[in-house]
BALOBA-1460 file (C-alpha; in Angstrom, 3 decimals):
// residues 347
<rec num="1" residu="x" x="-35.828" y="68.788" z="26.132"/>
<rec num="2" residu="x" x="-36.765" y="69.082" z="30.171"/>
<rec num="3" residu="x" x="-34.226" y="68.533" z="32.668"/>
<rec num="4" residu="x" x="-35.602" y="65.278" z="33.837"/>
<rec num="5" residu="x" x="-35.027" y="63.624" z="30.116"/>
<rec num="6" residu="x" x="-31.010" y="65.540" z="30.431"/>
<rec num="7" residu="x" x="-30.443" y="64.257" z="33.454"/>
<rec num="8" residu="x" x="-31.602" y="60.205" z="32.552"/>
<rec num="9" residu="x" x="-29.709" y="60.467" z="29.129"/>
<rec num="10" residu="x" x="-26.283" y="61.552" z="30.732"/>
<rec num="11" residu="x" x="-26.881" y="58.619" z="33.695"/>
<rec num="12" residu="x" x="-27.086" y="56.282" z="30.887"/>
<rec num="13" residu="x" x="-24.456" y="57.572" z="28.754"/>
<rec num="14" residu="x" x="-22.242" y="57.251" z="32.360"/>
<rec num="15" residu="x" x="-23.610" y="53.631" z="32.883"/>
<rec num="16" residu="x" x="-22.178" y="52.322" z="29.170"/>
<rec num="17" residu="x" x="-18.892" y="53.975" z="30.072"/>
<rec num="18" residu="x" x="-18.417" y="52.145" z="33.312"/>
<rec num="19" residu="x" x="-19.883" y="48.737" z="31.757"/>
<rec num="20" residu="x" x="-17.221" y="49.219" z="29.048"/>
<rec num="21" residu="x" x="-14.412" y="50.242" z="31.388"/>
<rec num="22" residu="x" x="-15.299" y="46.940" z="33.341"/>
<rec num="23" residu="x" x="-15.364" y="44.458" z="29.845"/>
<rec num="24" residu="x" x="-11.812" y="45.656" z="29.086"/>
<rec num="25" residu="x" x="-10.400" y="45.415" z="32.557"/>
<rec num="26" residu="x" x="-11.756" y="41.653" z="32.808"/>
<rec num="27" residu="x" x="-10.729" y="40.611" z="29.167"/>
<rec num="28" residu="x" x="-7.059" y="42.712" z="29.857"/>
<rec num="29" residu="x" x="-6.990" y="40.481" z="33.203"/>
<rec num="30" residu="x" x="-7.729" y="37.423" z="31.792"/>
<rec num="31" residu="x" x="-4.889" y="37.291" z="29.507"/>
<rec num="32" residu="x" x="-2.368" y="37.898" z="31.917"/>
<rec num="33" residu="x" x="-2.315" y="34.213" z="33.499"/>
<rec num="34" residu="x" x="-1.728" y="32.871" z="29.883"/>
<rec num="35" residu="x" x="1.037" y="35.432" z="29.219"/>
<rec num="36" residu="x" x="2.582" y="34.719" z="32.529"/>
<rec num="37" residu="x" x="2.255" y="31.041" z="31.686"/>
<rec num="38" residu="x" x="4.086" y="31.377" z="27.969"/>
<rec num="39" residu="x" x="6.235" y="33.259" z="30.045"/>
<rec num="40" residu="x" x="6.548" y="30.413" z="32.438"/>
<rec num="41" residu="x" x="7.116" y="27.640" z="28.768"/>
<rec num="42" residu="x" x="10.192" y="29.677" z="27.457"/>
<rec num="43" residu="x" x="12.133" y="29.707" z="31.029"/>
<rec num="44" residu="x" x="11.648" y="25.874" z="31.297"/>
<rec num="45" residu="x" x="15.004" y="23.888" z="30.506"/>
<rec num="46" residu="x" x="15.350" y="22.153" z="26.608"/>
<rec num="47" residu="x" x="14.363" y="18.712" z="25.791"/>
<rec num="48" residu="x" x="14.274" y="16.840" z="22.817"/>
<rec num="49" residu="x" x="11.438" y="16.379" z="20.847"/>
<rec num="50" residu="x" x="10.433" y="14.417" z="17.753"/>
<rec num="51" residu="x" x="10.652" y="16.569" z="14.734"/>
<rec num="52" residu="x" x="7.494" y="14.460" z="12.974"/>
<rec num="53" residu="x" x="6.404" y="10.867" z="13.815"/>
<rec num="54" residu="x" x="9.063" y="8.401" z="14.505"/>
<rec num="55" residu="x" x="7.888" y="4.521" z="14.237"/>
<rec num="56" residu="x" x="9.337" y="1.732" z="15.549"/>
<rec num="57" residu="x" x="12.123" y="1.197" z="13.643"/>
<rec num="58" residu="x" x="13.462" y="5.180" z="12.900"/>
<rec num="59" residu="x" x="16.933" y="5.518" z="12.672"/>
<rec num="60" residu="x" x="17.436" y="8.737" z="14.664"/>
<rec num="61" residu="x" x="19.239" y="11.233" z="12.237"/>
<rec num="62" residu="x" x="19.768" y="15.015" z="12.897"/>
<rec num="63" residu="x" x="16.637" y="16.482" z="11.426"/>
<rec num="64" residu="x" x="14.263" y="14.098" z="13.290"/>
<rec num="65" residu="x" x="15.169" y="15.472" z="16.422"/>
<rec num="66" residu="x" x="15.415" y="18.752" z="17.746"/>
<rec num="67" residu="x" x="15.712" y="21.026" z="21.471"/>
<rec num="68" residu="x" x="12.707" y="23.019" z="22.719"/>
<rec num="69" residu="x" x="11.719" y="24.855" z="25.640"/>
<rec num="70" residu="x" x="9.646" y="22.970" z="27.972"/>
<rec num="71" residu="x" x="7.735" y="23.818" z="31.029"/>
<rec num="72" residu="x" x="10.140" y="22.959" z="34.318"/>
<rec num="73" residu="x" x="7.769" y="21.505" z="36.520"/>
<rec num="74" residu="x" x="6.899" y="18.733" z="33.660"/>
<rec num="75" residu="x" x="10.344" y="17.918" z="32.737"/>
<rec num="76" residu="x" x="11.097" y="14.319" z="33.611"/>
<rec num="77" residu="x" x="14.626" y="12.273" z="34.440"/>
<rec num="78" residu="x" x="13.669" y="10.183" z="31.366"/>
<rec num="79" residu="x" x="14.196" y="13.216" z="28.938"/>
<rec num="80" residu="x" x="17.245" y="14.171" z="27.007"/>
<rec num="81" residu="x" x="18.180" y="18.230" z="28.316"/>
<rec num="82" residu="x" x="20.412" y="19.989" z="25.966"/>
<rec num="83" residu="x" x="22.798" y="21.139" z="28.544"/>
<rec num="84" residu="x" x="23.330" y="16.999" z="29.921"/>
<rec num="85" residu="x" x="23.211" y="15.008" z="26.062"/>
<rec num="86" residu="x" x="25.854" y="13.975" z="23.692"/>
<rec num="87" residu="x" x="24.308" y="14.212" z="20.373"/>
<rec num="88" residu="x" x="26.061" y="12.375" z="18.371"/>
<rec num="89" residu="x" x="25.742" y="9.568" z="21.050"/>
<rec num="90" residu="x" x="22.133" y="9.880" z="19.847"/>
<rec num="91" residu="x" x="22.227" y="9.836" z="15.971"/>
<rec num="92" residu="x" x="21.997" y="6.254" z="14.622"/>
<rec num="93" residu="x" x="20.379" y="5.399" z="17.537"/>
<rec num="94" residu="x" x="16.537" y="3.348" z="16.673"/>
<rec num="95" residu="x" x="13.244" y="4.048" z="17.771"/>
<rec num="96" residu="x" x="11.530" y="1.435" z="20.011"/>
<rec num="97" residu="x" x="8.733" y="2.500" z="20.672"/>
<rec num="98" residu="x" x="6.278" y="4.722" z="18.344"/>
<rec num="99" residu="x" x="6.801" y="8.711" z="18.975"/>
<rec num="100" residu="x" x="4.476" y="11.622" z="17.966"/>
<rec num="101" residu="x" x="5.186" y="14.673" z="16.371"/>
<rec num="102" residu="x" x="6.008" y="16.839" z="19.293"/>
<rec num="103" residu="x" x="6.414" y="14.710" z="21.697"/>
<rec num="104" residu="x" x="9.844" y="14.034" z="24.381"/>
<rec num="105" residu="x" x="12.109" y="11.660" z="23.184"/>
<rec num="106" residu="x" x="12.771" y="9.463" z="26.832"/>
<rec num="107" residu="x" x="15.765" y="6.796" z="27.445"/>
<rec num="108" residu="x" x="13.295" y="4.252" z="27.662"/>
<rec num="109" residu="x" x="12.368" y="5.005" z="23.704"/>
<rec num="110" residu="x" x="15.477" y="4.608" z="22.032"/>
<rec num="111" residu="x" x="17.933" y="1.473" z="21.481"/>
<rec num="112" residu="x" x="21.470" y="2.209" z="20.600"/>
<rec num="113" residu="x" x="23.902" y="0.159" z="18.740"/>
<rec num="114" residu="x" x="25.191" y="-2.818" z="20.954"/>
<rec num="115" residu="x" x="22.470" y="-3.058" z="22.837"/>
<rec num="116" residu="x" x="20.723" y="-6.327" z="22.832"/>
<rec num="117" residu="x" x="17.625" y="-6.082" z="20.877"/>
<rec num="118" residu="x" x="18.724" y="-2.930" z="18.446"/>
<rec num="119" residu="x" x="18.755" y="-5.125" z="15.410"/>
<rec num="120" residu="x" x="15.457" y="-6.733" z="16.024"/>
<rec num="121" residu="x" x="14.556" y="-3.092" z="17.102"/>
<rec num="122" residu="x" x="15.684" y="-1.137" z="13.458"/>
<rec num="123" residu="x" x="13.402" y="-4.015" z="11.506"/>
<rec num="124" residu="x" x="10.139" y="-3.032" z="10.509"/>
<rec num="125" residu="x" x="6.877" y="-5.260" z="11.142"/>
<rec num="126" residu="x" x="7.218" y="-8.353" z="8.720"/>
<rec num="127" residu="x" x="10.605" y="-7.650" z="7.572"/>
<rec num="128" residu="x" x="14.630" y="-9.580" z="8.077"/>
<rec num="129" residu="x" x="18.097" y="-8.943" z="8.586"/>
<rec num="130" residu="x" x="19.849" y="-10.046" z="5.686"/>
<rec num="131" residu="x" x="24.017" y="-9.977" z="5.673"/>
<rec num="132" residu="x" x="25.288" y="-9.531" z="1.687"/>
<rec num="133" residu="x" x="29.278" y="-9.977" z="1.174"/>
<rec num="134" residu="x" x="30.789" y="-7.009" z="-1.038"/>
<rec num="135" residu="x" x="34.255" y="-5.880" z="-1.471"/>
<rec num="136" residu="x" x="35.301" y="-2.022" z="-2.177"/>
<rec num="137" residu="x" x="34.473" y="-2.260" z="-5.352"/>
<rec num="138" residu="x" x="30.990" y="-3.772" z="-5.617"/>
<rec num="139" residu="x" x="30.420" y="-1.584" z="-2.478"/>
<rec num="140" residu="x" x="30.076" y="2.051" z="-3.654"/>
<rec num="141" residu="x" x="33.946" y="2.386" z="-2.329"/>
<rec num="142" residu="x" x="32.528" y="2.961" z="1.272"/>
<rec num="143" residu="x" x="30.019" y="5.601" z="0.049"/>
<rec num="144" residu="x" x="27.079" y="4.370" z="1.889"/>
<rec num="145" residu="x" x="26.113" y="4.292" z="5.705"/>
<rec num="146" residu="x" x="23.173" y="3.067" z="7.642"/>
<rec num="147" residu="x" x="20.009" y="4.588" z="6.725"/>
<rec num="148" residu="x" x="20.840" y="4.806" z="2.898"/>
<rec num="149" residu="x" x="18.495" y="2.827" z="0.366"/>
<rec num="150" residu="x" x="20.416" y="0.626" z="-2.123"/>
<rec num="151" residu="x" x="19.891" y="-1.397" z="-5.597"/>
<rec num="152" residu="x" x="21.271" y="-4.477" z="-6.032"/>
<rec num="153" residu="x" x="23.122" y="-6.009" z="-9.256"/>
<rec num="154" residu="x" x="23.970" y="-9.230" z="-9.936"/>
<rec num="155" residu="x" x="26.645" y="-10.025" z="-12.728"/>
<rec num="156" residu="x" x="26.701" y="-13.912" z="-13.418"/>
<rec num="157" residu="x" x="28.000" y="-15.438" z="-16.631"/>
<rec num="158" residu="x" x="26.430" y="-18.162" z="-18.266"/>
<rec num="159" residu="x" x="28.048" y="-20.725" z="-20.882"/>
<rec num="160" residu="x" x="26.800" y="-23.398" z="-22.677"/>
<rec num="161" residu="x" x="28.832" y="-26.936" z="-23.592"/>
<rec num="162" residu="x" x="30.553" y="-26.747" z="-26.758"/>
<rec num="163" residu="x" x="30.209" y="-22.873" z="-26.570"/>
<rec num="164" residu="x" x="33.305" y="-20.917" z="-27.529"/>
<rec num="165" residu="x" x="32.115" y="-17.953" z="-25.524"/>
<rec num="166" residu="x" x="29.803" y="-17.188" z="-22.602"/>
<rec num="167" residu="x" x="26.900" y="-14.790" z="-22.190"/>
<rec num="168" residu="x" x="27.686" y="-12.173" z="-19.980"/>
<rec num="169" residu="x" x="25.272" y="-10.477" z="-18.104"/>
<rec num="170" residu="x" x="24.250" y="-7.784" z="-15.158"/>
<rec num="171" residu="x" x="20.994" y="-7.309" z="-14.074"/>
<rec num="172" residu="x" x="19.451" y="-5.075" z="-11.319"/>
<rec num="173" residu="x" x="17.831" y="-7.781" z="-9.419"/>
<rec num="174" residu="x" x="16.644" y="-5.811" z="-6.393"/>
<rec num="175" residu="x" x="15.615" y="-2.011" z="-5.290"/>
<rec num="176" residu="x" x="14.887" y="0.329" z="-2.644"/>
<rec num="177" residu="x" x="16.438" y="-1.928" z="0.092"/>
<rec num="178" residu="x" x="17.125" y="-0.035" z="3.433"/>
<rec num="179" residu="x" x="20.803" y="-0.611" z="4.499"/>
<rec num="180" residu="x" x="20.804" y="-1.361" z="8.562"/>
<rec num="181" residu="x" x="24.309" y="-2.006" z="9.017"/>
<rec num="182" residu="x" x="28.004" y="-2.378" z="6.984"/>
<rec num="183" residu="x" x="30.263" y="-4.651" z="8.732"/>
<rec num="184" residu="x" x="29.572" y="-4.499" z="12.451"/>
<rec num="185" residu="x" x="28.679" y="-0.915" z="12.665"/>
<rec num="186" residu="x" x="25.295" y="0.635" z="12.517"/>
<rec num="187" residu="x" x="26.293" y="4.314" z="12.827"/>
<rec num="188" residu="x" x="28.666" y="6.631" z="11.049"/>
<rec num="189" residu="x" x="32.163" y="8.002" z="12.339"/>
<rec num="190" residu="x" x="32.066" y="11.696" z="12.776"/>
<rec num="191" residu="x" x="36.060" y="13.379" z="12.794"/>
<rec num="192" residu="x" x="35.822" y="17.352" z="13.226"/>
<rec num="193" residu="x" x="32.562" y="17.333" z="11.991"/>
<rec num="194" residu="x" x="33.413" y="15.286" z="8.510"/>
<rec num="195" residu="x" x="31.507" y="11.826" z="8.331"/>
<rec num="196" residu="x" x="34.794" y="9.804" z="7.715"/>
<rec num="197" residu="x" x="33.811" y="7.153" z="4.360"/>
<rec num="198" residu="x" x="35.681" y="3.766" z="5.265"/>
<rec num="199" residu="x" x="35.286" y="0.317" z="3.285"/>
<rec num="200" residu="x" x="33.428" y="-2.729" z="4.408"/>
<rec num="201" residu="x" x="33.257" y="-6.125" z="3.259"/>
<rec num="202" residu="x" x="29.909" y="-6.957" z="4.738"/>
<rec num="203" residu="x" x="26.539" y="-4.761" z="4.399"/>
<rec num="204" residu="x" x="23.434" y="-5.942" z="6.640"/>
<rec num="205" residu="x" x="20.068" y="-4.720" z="4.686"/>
<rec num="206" residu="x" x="16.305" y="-5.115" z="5.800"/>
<rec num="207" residu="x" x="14.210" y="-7.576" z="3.542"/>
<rec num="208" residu="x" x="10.967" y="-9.150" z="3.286"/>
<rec num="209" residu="x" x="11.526" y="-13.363" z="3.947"/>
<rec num="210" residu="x" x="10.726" y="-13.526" z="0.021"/>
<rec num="211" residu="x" x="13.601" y="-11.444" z="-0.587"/>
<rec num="212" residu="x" x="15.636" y="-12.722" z="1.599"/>
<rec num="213" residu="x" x="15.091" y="-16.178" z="0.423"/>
<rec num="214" residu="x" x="16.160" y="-14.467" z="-3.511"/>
<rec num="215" residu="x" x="19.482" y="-12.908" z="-1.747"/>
<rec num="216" residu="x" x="20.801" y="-16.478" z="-0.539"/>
<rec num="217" residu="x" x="19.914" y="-17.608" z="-4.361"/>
<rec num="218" residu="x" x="21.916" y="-14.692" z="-5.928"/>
<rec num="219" residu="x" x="24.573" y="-15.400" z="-3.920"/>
<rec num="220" residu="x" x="25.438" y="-18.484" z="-5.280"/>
<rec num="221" residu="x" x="25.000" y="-17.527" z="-9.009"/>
<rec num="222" residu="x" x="27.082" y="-15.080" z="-8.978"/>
<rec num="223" residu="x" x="28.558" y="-11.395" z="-8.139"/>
<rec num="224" residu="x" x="26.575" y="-9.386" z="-5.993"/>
<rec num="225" residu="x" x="27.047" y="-5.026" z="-6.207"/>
<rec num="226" residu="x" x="25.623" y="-2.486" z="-4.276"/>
<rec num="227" residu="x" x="24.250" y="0.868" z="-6.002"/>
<rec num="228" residu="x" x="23.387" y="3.642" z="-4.245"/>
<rec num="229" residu="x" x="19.949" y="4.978" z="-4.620"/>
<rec num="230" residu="x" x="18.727" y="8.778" z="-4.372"/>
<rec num="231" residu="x" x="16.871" y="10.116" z="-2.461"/>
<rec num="232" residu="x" x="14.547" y="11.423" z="-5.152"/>
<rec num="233" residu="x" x="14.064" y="8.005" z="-7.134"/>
<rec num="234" residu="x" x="11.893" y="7.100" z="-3.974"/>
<rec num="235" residu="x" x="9.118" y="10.467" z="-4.536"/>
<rec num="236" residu="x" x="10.061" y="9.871" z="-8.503"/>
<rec num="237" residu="x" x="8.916" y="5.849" z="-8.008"/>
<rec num="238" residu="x" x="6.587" y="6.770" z="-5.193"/>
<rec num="239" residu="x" x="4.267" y="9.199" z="-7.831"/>
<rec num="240" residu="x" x="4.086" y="6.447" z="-10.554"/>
<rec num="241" residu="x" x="2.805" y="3.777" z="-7.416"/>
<rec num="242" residu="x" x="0.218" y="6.359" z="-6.829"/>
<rec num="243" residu="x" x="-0.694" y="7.753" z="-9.916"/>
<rec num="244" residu="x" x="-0.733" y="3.802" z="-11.216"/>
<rec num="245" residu="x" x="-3.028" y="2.650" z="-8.294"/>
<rec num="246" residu="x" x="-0.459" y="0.434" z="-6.573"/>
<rec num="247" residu="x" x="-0.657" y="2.401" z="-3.453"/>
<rec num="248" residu="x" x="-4.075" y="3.304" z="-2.364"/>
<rec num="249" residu="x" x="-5.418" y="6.222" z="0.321"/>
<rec num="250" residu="x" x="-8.437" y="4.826" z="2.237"/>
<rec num="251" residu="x" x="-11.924" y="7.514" z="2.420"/>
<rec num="252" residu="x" x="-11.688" y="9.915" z="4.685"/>
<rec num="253" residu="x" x="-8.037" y="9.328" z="5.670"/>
<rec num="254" residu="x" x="-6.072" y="11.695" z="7.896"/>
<rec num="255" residu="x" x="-3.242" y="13.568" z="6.674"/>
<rec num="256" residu="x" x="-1.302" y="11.326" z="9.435"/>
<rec num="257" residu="x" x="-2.802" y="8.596" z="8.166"/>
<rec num="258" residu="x" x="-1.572" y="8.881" z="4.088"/>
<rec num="259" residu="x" x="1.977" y="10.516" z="5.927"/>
<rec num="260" residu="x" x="2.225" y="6.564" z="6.972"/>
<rec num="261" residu="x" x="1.307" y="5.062" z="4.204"/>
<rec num="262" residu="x" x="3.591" y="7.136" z="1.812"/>
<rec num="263" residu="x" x="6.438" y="6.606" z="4.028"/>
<rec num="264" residu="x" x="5.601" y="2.492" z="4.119"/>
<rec num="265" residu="x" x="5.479" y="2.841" z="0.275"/>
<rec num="266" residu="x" x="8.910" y="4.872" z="0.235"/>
<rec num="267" residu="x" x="10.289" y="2.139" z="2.431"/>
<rec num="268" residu="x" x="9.258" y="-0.822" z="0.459"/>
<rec num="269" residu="x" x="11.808" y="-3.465" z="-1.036"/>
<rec num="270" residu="x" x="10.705" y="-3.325" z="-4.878"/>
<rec num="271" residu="x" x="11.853" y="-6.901" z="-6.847"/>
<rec num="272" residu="x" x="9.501" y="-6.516" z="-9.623"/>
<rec num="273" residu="x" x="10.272" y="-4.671" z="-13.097"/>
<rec num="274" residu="x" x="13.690" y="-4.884" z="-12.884"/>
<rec num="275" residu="x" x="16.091" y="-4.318" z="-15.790"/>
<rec num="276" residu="x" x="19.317" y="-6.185" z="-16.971"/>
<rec num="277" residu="x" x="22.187" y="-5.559" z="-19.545"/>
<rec num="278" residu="x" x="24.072" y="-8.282" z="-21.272"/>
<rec num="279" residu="x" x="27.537" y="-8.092" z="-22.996"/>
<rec num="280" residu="x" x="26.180" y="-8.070" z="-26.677"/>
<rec num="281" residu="x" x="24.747" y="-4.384" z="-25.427"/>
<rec num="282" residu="x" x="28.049" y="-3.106" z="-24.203"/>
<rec num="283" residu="x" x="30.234" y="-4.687" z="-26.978"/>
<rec num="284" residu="x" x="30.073" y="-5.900" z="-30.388"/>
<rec num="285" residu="x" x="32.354" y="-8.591" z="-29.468"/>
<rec num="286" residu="x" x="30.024" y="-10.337" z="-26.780"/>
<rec num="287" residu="x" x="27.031" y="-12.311" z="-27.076"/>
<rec num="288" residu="x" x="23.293" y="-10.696" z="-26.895"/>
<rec num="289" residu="x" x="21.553" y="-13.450" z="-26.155"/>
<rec num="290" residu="x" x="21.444" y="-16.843" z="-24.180"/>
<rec num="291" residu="x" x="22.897" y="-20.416" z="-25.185"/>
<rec num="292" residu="x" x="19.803" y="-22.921" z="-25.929"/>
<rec num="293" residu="x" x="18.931" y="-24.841" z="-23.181"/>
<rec num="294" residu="x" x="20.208" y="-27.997" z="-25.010"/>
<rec num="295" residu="x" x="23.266" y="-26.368" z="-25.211"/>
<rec num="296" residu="x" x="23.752" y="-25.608" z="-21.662"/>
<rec num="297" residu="x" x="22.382" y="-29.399" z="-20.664"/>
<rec num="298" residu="x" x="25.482" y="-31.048" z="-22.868"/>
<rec num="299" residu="x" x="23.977" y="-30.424" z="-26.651"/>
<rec num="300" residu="x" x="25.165" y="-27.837" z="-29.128"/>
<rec num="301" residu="x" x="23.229" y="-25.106" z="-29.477"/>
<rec num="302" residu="x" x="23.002" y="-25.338" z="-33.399"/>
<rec num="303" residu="x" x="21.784" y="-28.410" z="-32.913"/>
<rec num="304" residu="x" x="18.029" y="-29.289" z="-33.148"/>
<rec num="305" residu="x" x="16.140" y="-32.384" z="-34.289"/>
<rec num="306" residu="x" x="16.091" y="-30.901" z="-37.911"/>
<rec num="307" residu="x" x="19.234" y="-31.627" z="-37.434"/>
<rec num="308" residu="x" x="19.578" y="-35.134" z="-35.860"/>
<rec num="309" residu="x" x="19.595" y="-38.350" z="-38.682"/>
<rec num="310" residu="x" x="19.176" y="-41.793" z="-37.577"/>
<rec num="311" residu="x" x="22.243" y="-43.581" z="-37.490"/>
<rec num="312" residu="x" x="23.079" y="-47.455" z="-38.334"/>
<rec num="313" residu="x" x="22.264" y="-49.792" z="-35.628"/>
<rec num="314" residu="x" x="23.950" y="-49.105" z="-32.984"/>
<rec num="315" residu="x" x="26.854" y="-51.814" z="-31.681"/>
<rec num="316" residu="x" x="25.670" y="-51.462" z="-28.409"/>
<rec num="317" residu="x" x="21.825" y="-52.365" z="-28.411"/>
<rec num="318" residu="x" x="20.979" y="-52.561" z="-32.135"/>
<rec num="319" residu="x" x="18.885" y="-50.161" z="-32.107"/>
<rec num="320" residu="x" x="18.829" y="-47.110" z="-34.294"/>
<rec num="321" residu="x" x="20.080" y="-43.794" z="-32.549"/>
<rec num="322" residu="x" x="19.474" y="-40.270" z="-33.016"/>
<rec num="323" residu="x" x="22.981" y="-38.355" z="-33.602"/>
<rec num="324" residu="x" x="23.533" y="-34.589" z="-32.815"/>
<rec num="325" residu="x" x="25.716" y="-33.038" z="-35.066"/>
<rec num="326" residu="x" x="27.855" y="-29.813" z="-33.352"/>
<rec num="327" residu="x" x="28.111" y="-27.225" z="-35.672"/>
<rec num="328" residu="x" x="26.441" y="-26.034" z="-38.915"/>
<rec num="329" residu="x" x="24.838" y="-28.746" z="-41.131"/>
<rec num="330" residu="x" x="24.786" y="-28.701" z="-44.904"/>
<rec num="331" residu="x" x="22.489" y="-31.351" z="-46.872"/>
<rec num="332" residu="x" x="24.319" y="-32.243" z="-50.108"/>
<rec num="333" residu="x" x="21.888" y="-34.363" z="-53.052"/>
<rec num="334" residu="x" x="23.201" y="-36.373" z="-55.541"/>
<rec num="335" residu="x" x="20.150" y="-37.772" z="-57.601"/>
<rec num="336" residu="x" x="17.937" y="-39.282" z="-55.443"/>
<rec num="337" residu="x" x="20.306" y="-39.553" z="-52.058"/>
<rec num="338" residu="x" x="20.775" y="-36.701" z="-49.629"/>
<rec num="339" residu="x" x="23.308" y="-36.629" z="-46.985"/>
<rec num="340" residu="x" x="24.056" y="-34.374" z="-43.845"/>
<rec num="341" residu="x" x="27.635" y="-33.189" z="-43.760"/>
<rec num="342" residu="x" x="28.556" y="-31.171" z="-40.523"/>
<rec num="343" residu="x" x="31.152" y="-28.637" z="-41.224"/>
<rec num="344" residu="x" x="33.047" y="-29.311" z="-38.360"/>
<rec num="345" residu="x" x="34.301" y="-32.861" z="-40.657"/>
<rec num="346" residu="x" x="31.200" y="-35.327" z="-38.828"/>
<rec num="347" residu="x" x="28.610" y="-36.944" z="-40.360"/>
């Protein structure tokens, strides 16, 4: 190889060092403004952000919420700092106005109890207040606190004229609704840490105007009793809706999107396909099934038109009348004549 060939082989091998000396030094200089500016994020004071999406309507609980790091020159007097908020001023507080995942929770957001408009506020679109009177008993002894989802039973009894006994019966009447309030409280009582589990005699739930139409029904009929849902009937229920059809996903939805509609589902007051018990299924001493309707109207119920003979003319109007026996019925012949004999001594 001539010297002239050496000498342009070593200028180029010189020229790829530099070029690469100078791609490294610009990509090594570029970073350091967006170090310097995650730098800049973790020195910035703590606010509180939405865990996941909070609609109108959330009942702020402690894993909705939670502190992080936020650049100083952004943070706004309308933000809750860690070092300045009360949280348990916060929890059972409701959403106002829609929140993102992610995004500061401001004052202007959040309604707390007492506040005019935090009733209104904790309803979802559509849906009412409804105020149900329980006692310690028929309310879960105190075990259940804003936020909770409930069942309600209804035990009525039900007796017909001339009936010796009534039919006694509980049936689950409603499910799945959302409990807003017991008494005149809308949060829980924290001592030392403990939530403290004290009675009630009223319980405030949220309803669709249908159902709240069937609460003021059930009310007068009978005994109204609370029964405290879990948590997992909801995903149990909520897989059947799905897997049944009831609750469709649009094409091409966003995983935001179904997150909505599952949690609309969860939420949803359920008075279809509910289930009842009646005393004949607890004891062997209690009746199974209902007295006939002529029974509860004023008629026996072993009576039926079978049953019924005209009478003589009647001294009132002359006319022949129909006669309900009460009671069992035997029809005795004697040659050619048959007569009705009720074993309770009429005829």
């Amino acid at each position: 190889m001539d010297r002239k060939k050496l000498i342009l082989l070593v200028g180029a091998l010189i020229f790829a060092i530099a070029t690469s000396l100078a791609a490294r030094a610009l990509l090594t200089g570029g970073s350091t403004p967006q170090a310097i500016a995650a730098a800049k994020v973790l020195d910035g004071p703590k606010v509180l952000v939405a865990q996941r999406a909070l609609p109108v309507g959330t009942i702020i609980t402690a894993d909705a919420v939670s502190y992080q790091a936020w650049p100083k020159d952004l943070v706004q007097d309308a933000y809750f700092l860690q070092d300045k908020t009360d949280m348990q001023k916060l929890l059972g507080t409701v959403v106002r106005n829609p929140i993102t995942a992610g995004q500061p929770i401001t004052t202007g957001s959040l309604v707390a109890p007492g506040d005019r408009g935090f009733l209104a506020a904790a309803l979802g679109p559509g849906m009412r207040a409804v105020t149900i009177p329980v006692s310690t008993r028929t309310g879960v002894a105190g075990f259940v606190f804003p936020g909770d989802h409930v069942d309600l039973l209804l035990t009525q009894s039900v007796k017909g004229d001339g009936e010796s006994q009534a039919l006694k019966a509980t049936e689950t009447i409603l499910k799945n609704l959302r409990v807003l309030a017991t008494d005149q409280s809308t949060d829980q009582e924290t001592v030392d840490g403990h939530t403290r589990v004290k009675g009630f005699s009223l319980v405030t739930v949220e309803a669709t105007p249908k159902i709240a139409e069937e609460l003021a029904v059930a009310e007068s009929i009978g005994t109204i009793s609370l029964s405290l849902r879990s948590i997992a009937d909801n995903s149990s229920e909520l897989e059947q809706a799905v897997a049944s059809g009831q609750v469709k996903f649009p094409a091409g939805a966003s995983k935001a999107e179904e997150d909505r509609l599952i949690k609309a589902a969860m939420g949803k007051p359920i008075d279809k396909g509910t289930t009842y018990v009646t005393g004949g299924d607890v004891s062997r001493f209690q009746r199974k099934t209902m007295p006939s309707a002529n029974s509860i109207n004023g008629v026996s119920a072993d009576s039926s038109p079978s049953q019924a003979s005209p009478s003589r003319p009647g001294a009132g109007n002359g006319q022949p009348q129909l006669v309900f026996h009460r009671g069992p019925v035997v029809r005795i012949t004697r040659g050619k004549d048959t007569q009705e004999v009720s074993l309770h001594g009429g005829n």
